[in-house]
Residue, then its C-alpha position, 0 to 999 in steps of 0.5 A: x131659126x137664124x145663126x144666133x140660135x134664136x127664132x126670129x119672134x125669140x128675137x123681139x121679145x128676148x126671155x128677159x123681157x117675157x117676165x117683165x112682160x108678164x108683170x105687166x099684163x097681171x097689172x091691167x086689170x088692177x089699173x081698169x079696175x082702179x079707173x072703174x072704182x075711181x069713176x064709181x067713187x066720182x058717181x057716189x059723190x054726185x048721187x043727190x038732186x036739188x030736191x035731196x036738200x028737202x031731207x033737210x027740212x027738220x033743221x028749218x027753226x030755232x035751236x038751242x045746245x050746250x057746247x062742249x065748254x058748258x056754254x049755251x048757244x043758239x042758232x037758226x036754219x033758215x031757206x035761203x033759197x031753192x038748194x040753199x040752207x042758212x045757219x046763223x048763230x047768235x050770241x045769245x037767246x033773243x037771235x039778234x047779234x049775229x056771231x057766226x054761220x055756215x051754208x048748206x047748198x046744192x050744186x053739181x049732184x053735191x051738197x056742201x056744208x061750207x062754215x068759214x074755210x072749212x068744207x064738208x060733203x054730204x055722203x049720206x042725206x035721208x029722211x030725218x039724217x044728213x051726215x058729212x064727210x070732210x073735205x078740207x075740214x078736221x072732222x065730219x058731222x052727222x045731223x039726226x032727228x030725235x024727234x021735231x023738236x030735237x037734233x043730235x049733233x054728232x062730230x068724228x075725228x082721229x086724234x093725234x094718234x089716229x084713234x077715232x073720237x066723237x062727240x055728240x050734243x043736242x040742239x032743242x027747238x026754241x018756240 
């Protein structure tokens, strides 16, 4: 004890301080924890090798569906390389006039779906199924095999109030 009536250790660290002390400390935990979970959440993004992308192998063809406006339209999936998935639509059935398209790669543990200036990754890709997730897009998507020669095409979003939609259409093998 000194002449103040606090011990010298009392001194360093005054009773106001000790609660703020305190608080502090409950929050490292939360803080490890938020790093690990960021650290696992990077890890799930990068969980797919070059080799995932043969998952993909049911799109390879020529589909037609019906868009949502009743239209018919017509597209096709060709390998564009190791890791690399084109899609091409075309204005109509004889696949010539070229109208729009989108890429499907492998790169850096990830696979993308870039169409334009929206991107999506993949969160889940498996035998028959490949379901992505928005990057900077205004829906995800999921791909599903019915059968060889049917695809259900599925689209997620939040409308204006945040309440989910989806909407689904069938792509069918063109021969």
């Amino acid at each position: 004890m000194t002449g103040s009536g606090l011990a010298l250790s009392d001194r360093r660290n005054p009773p106001a301080a000790r609660p703020l002390a305190l608080i502090l400390l409950a929050f490292i935990p939360l803080i490890a924890n938020g790093c690990a979970l960021k650290a696992l959440d990077q890890k799930e993004r990068t969980m797919f090798t070059e080799s995932s992308m043969e998952n993909l192998s049911f799109l390879e063809g020529k589909w037609s569906g019906e868009a949502p406006d009743g239209t018919n339209f017509y597209e096709s999936y060709v390998w564009q390389g190791p890791g690399i998935l084109q899609s091409t639509r075309y204005s109509d059935e004889t696949f010539t006039a070229v109208t729009d398209g989108s890429v499907v790669e492998f790169k850096d543990g990830q696979i993308t779906s870039t169409w334009g200036e929206y991107v999506w990754r993949a969160r889940e890709v498996g035998d028959g199924l490949a379901a992505f997730e928005p990057i900077n897009a205004p829906s995800g998507f999921v791909w599903r095999r019915i059968d060889p020669d049917t695809v259900e095409v599925t689209q997620n979003w939040n409308d204006e109030s945040g309440a989910p939609q989806s909407y689904r259409l069938l792509l069918r093998r063109i021969f």
